[in-house]
One Martini backbone bead per residue (centre of mass of N, CA, C, O) as a GRO file, in nm:
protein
   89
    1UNK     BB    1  -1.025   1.428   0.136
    2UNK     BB    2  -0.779   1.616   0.276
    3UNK     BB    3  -0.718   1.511   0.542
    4UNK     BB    4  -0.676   1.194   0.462
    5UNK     BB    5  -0.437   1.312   0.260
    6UNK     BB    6  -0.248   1.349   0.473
    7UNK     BB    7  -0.227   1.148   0.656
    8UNK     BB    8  -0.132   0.939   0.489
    9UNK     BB    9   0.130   1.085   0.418
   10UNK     BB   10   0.234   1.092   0.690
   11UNK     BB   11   0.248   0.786   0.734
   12UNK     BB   12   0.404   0.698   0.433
   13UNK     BB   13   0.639   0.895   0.424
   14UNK     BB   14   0.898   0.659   0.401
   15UNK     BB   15   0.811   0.608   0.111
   16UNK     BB   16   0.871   0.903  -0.092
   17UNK     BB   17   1.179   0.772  -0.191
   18UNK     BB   18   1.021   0.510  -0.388
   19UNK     BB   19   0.806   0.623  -0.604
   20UNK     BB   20   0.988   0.534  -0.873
   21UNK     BB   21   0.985   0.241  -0.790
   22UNK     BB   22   0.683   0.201  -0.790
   23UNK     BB   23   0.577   0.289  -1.056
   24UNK     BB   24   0.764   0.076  -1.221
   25UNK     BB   25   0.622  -0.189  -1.089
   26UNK     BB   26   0.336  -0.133  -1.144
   27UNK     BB   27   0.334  -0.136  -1.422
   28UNK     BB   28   0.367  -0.438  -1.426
   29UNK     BB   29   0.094  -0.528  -1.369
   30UNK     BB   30  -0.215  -0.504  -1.390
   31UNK     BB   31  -0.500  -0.310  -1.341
   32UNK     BB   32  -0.542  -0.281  -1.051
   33UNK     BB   33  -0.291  -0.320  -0.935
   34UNK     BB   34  -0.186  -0.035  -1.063
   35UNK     BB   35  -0.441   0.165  -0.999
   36UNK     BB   36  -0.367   0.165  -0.720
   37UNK     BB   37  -0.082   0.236  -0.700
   38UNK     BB   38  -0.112   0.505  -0.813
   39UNK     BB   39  -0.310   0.638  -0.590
   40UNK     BB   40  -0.100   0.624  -0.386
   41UNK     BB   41   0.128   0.787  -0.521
   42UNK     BB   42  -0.049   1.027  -0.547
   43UNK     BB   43   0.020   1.125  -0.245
   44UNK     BB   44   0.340   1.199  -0.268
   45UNK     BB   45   0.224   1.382  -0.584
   46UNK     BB   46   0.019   1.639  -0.569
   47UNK     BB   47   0.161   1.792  -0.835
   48UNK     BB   48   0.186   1.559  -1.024
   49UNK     BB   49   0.127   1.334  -1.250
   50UNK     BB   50   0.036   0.972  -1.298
   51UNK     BB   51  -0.138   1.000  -1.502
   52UNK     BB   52  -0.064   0.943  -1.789
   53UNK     BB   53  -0.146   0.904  -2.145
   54UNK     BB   54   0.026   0.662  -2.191
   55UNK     BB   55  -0.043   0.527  -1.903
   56UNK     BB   56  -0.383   0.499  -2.009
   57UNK     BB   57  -0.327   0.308  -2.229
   58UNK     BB   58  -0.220   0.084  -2.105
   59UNK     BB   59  -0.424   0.034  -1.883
   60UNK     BB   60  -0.680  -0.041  -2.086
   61UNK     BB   61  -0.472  -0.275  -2.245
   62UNK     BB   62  -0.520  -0.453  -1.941
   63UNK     BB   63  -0.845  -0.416  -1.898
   64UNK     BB   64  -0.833  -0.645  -2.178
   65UNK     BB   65  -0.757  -0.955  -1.996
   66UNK     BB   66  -0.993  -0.971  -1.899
   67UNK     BB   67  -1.295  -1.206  -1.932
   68UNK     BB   68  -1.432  -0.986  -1.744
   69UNK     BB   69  -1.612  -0.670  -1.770
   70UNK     BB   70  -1.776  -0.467  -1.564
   71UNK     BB   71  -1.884  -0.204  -1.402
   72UNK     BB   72  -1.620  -0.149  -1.257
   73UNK     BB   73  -1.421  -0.129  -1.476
   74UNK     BB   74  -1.563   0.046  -1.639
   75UNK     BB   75  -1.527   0.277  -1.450
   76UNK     BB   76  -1.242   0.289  -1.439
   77UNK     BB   77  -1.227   0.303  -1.742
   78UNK     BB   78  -1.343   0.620  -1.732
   79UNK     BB   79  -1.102   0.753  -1.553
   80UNK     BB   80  -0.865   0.672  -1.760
   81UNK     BB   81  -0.994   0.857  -2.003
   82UNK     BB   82  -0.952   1.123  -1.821
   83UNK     BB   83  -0.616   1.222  -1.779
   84UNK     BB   84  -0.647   1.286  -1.435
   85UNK     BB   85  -0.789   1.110  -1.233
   86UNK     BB   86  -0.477   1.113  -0.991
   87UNK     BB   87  -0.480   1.426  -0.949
   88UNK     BB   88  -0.385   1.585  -0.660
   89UNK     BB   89  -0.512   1.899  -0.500
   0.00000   0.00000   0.00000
């Protein structure tokens, strides 16, 4: 939805200086709130991954620290192994 990401990024304007700041906070969650914080982060980003190779193999490896991986996960985790399922054309 392109205009819905215009909009947000109108809305978080404030916060596209911060986004290094976010990106390597975010690095440090667990696998959900890291995937979701990533995917806010793109859209300040919406030329450059957010979700990089590197990025990808960590996500994976923090996704299996759940003791139960449910369907929801799993499809996350499917998106992750896409390596740029969080880049905004």
């Amino acid at each position: 939805m392109p205009k819905l990401g215009k909009e947000l990024r109108g809305i978080l304007a404030p916060l596209s200086t911060s986004t290094r700041w976010l990106y390597n906070e975010a690095l440090q969650q667990t696998f959900l709130p890291t995937l979701f914080a990533l995917e806010g982060i793109a859209l300040f980003r919406p030329n450059l991954p957010v979700l990089t190779p590197l990025v990808s193999v960590g996500l994976l490896a923090k996704s299996k620290h759940y003791e139960e991986v449910g369907p929801a996960i799993e499809h996350l985790c499917e998106r992750v192994k896409g390596h740029g399922a969080l880049r905004r054309k």
